[in-house]
C-alpha positions, -999 to +999 in steps of 0.1 A: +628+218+612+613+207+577+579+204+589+586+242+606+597+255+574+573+237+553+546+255+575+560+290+573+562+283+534+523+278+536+515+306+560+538+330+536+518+320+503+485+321+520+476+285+515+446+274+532+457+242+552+447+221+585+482+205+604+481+174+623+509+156+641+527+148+608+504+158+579+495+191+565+460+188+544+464+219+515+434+227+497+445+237+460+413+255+447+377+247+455+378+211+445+413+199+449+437+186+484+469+173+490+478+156+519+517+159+527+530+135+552+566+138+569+572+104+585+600+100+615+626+087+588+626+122+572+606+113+544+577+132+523+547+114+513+522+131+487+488+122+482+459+141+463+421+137+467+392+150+444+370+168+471+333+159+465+311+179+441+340+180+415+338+180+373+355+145+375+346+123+403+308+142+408+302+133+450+327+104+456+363+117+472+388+102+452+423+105+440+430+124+403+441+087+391+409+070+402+388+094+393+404+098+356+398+060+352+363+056+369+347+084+343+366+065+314+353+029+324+318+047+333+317+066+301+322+035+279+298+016+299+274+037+295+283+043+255+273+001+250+242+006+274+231+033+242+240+010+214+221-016+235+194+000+240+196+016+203+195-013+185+171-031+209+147-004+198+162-005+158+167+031+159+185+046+128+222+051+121+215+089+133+211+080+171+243+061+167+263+085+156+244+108+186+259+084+211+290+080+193+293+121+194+285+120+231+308+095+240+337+116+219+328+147+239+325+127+273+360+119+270+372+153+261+355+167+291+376+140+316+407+146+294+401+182+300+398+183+337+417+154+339+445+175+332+437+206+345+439+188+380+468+171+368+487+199+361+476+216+396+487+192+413+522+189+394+528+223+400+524+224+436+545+190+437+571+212+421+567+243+440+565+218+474+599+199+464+618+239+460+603+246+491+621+221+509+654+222+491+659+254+503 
């Protein structure tokens, strides 16, 4: 009965969405699924993936929280590998400040879709969690 309604939910909001036994896969925008699980003890398991070819995760498929954390790691990785190589080389204080810049606006750009998935994905949680109250 919840899986039924669940389904006529998705089908009345024209949500583009592939059922299995007990999943539903939703895709939320171009880049963006949830996976909704009902397991046999009536309970609702929610899981997101990054699709490939995304702002945040580039071509690996991985969830919002992964993906948020391997761009930060990555990003300051990459950030040392420029002050490495920068004073390797004795560049002046200018490229420094370039990388510094860079890494500034790297961040911004995860924090940026970092959120914008995040709040997708909160909203539908939301919106999902109504749906079945009803």
């Amino acid at each position: 009965m919840l899986k039924e309604n669940f389904k006529n939910q998705l089908i009345k909001y024209q949500f583009k969405f592939l059922e299995s036994e007990k999943s539903f896969r939703i895709k939320l925008g171009s880049c963006q699924e949830i996976l909704v699980v009902f397991t046999s003890d009536n309970k609702i398991s929610i899981e997101d993936k990054l699709t490939k070819w995304n702002p945040l995760s580039g071509i690996l498929k991985m969830s919002l929280r992964n993906a948020m954390i391997f761009q930060s790691i990555s990003i300051f990785l990459f950030w040392l590998l420029f002050l490495i190589v920068f004073s390797i080389l004795k560049f002046d204080i200018e490229y420094f400040e370039f990388a510094t810049m860079v890494l500034v606006g790297s961040w911004g750009f995860v924090i940026f879709w970092g959120t914008y998935y995040l709040i997708k994905l909160e909203n539908f949680k939301r919106t999902l969690i109504n749906w079945l109250d009803e």
